[in-house]
MARVO-616322 format. One line per field, with one value per residue (C-alpha): residue in one letter; x, y, z. Coordinates in Angstrom, 3 decimals, decimal comma. Example, Ala and Ser with C-alpha at 12.3 -4.5 7.8 and 13.67 -1.06 7.14 Angstrom:
# residues 2
rest <- (A | S);
xx <- (12,300 | 13,670);
yy <- (-4,500 | -1,060);
zz <- (7,800 | 7,140);
This chain:
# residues 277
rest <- (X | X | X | X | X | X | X | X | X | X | X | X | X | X | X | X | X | X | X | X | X | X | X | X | X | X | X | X | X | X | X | X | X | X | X | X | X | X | X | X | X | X | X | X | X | X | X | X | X | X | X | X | X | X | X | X | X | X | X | X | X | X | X | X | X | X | X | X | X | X | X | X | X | X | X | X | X | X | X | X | X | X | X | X | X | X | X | X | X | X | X | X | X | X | X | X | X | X | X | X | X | X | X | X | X | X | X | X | X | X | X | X | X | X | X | X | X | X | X | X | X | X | X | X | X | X | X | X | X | X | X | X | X | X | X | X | X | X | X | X | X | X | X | X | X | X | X | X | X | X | X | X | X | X | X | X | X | X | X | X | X | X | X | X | X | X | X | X | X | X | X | X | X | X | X | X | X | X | X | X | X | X | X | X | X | X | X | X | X | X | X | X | X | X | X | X | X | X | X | X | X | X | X | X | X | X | X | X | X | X | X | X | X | X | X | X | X | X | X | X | X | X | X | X | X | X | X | X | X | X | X | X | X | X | X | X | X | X | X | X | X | X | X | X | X | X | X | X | X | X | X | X | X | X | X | X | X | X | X | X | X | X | X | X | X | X | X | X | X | X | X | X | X | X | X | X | X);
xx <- (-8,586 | -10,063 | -12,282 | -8,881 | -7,131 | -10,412 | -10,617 | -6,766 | -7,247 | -10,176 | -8,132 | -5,402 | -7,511 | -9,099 | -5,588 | -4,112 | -7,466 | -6,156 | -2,962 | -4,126 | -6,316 | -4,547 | -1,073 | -2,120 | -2,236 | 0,044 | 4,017 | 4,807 | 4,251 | 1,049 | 3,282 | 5,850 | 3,775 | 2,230 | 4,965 | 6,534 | 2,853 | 2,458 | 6,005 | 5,189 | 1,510 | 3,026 | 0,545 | 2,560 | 2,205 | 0,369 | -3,039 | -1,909 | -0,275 | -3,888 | -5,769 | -3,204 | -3,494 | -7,592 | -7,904 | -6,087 | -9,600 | -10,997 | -8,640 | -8,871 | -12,956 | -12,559 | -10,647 | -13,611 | -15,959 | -14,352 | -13,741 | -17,064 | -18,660 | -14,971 | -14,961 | -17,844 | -15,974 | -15,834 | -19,243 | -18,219 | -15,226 | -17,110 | -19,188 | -16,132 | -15,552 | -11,706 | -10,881 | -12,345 | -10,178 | -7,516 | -7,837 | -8,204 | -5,215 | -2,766 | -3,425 | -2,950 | 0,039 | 0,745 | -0,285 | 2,031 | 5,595 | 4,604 | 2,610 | 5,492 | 8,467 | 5,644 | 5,332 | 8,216 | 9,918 | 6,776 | 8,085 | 11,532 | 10,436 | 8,318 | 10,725 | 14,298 | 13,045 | 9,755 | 11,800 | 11,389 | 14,904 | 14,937 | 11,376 | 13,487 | 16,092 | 13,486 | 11,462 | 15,072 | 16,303 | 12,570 | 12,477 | 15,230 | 14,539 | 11,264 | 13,225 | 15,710 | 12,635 | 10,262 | 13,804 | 14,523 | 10,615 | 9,968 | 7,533 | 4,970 | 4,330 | 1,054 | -1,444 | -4,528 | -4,327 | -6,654 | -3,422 | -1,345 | -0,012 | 0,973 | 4,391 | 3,654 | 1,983 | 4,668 | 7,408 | 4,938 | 4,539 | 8,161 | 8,326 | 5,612 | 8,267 | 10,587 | 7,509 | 8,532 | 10,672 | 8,932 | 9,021 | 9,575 | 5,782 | 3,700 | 2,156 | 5,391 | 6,732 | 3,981 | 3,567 | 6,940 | 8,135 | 4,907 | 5,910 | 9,739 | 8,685 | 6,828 | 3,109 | 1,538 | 1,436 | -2,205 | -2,308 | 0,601 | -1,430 | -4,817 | -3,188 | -1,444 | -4,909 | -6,494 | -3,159 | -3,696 | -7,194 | -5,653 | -2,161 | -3,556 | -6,839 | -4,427 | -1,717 | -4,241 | -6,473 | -3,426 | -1,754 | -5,896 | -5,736 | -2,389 | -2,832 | -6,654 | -5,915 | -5,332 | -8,753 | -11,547 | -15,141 | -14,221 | -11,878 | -15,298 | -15,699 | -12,327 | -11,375 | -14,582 | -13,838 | -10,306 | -11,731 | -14,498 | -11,993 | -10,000 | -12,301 | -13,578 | -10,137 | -8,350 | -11,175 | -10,859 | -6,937 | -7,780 | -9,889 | -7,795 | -4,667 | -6,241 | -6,970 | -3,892 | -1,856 | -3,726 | -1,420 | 1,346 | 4,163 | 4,885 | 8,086 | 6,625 | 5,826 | 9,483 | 10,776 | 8,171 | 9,472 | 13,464 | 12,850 | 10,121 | 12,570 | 15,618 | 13,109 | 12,872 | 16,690 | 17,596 | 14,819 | 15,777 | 19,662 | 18,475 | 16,376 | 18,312 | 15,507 | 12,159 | 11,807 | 13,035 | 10,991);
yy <- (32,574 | 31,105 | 28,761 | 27,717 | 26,791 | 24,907 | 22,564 | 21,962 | 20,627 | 18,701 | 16,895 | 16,607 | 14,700 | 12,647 | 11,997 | 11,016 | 9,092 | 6,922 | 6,347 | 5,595 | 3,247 | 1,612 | 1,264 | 0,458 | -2,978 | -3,834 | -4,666 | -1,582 | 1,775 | 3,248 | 6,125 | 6,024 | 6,899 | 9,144 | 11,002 | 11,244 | 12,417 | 15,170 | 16,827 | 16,522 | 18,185 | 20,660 | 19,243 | 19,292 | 20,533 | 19,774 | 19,868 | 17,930 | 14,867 | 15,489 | 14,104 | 12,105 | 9,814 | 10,607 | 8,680 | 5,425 | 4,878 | 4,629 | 1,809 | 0,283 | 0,660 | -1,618 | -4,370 | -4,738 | -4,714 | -7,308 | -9,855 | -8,479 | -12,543 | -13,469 | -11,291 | -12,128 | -14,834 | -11,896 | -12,258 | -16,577 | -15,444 | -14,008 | -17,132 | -19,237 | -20,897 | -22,250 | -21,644 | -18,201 | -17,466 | -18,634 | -16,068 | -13,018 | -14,175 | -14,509 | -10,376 | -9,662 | -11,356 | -10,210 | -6,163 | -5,938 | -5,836 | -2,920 | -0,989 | -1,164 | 0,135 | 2,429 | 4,160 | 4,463 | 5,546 | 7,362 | 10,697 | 10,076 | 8,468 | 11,083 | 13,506 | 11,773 | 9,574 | 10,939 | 12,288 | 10,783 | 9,935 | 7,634 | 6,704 | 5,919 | 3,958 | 1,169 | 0,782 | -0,348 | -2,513 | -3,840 | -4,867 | -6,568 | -8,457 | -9,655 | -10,745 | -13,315 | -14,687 | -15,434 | -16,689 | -18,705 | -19,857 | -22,721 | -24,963 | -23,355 | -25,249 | -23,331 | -23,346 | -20,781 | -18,803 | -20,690 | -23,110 | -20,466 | -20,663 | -17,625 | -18,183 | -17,723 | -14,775 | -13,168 | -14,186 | -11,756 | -9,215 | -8,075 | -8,392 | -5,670 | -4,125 | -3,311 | -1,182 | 1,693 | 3,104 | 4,866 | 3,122 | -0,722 | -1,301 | -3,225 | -5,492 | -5,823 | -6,559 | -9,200 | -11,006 | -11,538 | -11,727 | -14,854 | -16,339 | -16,765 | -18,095 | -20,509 | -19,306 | -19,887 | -16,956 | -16,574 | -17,394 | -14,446 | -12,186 | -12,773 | -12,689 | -9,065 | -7,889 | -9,265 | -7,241 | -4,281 | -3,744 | -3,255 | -2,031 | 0,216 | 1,703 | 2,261 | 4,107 | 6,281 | 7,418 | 7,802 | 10,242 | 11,482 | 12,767 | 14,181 | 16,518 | 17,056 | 20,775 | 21,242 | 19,828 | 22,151 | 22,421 | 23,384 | 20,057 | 17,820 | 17,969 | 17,547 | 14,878 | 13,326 | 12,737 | 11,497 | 8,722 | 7,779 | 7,273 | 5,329 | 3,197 | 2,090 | 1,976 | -0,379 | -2,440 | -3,198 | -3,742 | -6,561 | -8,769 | -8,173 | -9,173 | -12,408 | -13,634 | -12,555 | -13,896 | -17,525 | -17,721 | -15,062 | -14,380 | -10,971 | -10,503 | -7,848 | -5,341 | -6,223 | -4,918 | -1,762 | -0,916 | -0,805 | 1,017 | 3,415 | 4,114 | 4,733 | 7,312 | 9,097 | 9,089 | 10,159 | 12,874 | 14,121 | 13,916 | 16,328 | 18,113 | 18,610 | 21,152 | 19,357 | 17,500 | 20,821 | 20,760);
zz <- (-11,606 | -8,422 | -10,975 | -12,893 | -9,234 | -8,546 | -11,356 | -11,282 | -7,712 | -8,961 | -11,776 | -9,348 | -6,716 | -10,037 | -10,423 | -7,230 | -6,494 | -9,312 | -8,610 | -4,943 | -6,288 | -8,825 | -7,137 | -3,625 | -3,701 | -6,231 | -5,489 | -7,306 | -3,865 | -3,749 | -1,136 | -3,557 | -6,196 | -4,974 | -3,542 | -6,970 | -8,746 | -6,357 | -6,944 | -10,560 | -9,972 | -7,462 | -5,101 | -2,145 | 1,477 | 4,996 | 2,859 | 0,166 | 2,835 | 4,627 | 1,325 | 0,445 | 3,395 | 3,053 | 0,136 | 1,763 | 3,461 | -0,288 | -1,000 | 2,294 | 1,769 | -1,289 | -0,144 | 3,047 | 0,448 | -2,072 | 1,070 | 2,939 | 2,917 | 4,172 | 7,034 | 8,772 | 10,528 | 12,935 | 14,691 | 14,391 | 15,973 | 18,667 | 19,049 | 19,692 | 16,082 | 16,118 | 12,348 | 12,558 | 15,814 | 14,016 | 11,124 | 13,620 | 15,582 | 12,855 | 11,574 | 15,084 | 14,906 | 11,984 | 12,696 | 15,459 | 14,515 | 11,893 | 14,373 | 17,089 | 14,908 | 12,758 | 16,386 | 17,125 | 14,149 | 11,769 | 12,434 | 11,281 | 8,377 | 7,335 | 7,597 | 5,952 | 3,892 | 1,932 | -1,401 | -4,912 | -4,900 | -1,850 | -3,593 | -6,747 | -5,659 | -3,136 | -6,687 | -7,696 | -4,922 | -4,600 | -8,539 | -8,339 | -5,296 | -6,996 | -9,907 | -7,228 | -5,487 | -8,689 | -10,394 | -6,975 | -6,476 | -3,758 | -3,604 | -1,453 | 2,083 | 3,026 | -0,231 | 1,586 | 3,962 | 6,607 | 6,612 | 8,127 | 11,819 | 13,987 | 13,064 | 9,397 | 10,430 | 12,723 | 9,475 | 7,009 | 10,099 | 10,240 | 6,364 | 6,654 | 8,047 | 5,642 | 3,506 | 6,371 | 4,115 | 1,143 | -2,038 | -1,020 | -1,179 | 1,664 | -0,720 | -2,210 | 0,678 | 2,402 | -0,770 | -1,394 | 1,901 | 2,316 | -0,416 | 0,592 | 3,868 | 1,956 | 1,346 | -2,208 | -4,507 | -3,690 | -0,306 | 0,383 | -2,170 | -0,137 | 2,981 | 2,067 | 1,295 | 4,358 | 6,745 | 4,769 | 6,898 | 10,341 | 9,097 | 6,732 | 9,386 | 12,002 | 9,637 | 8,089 | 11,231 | 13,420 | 10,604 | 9,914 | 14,069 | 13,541 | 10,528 | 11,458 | 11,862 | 8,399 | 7,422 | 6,578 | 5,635 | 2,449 | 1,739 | 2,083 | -2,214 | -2,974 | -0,590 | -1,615 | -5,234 | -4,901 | -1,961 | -4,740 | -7,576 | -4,900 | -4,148 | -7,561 | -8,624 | -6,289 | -6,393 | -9,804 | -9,340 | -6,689 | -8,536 | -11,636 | -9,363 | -8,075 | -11,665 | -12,647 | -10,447 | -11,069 | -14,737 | -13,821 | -11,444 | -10,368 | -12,781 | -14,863 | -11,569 | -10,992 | -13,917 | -14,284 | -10,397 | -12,217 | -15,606 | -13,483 | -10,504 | -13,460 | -15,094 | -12,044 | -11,235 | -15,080 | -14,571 | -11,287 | -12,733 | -16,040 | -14,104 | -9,915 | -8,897 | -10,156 | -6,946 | -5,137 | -1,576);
């Protein structure tokens, strides 16, 4: 028995790892999902959130090491180069309106608004607004992101924002929030990447310090395969994304974010006690 409970927490963390991975950094909610595939796996609880927010690092890991030449305009930073400066400045800029109302209003959030229905119905109202921008697209006034100013910057910032409630996505909601306030497709999309560093390190180790007394020794091998999978995962989803996006617009995430949220309605409809807390 105790070897049947251990390999079905195995495959689960094989399969969260993915959908960590694979959803993280695509307009489609990497918390969403994930919130949805752990009701379904009855993976659920303090432990379960603990590993759940564990194997963020994996797909924060992956993004460092995809732009690892990129950032080492920290050190020129250091040394006083002005384009480098620049770059730092405008994620600091960019952190702080999600860090302020993050603070102030995680706990709430956590508590109201972490169900698969609320989950369900941002896919929804996300899709949707995907399909008005890309239908609506401007021509974009800042092609890379080393064009950005701080006020460019700020603009993505509190569209960050709006990915506080589960479901809406934070890529979803920098890229498309960039590109409405006139960034390039790629430029927003690289940009999101680059804010998910800080935003996504200071989201994770904050909640990591607050649920650290439900870690223990014993977690080490199952934490450790889901952060693997993470990583390898969402690293392959970024460099697919950036030659994706070079020939696509985001349209199709759009409409997998409607018919996916209406699944989950029509199931939790058929079905009022699956997503039973």
């Amino acid at each position: 028995m105790d070897q049947a409970i251990a390999l079905t927490n195995y495959l689960n963390a094989i399969i969260l790892g993915m959908v960590e991975g694979v959803t993280e950094f695509l307009p489609i909610s990497s918390t969403g999902h994930l919130i949805i595939a752990g009701n379904l796996l009855d993976f659920t609880g303090p432990r379960a959130n603990t590993f759940e927010i564990f194997i963020q690092l994996g797909a924060i890991l992956s993004v460092l090491w995809h732009y690892r030449a990129r950032l080492r305009v920290i050190p020129d930073a250091i040394n006083g180069d002005g384009q480098a400066i620049g770059f730092i400045l405008n994620l600091a800029v960019a952190f702080l309106p999600a860090a302020f109302f993050g603070f102030l209003f995680h706990s709430a959030i956590k508590k109201y608004l972490f169900s698969p229905i609320t989950v369900a119905i941002a896919l929804i109202v996300g899709g949707i607004i995907i399909l008005w921008v890309e239908q609506n697209e401007r021509e974009a006034r800042v092609a890379e992101v080393d064009n950005m100013d701080w006020r460019d910057s700020l603009k993505v910032g509190f569209a960050q924002c709006l990915a506080l409630f589960p479901g809406t996505s934070r890529s979803g909601a920098t890229i498309i929030g960039g590109m409405l306030f006139g960034l390039s497709r790629r430029a927003a999309t690289e940009f999101s990447f680059f804010l998910a560093i800080p935003t996504m390190f200071a989201a994770t180790l904050y909640d990591l310090y607050k649920s650290r007394g439900d870690l223990t020794s014993s977690d080490i091998p199952l934490f450790a395969v889901g952060f693997v999978i993470s990583f390898f995962s969402a690293l392959v989803v970024v460099r697919a994304l950036l030659v994706y996006i070079s020939k696509h617009n985001f349209s199709v995430f759009a409409w997998y974010r409607i018919v996916f949220g209406g699944l989950v309605l029509l199931y939790a409809w058929n079905f009022p006690g699956a997503f039973a807390d």
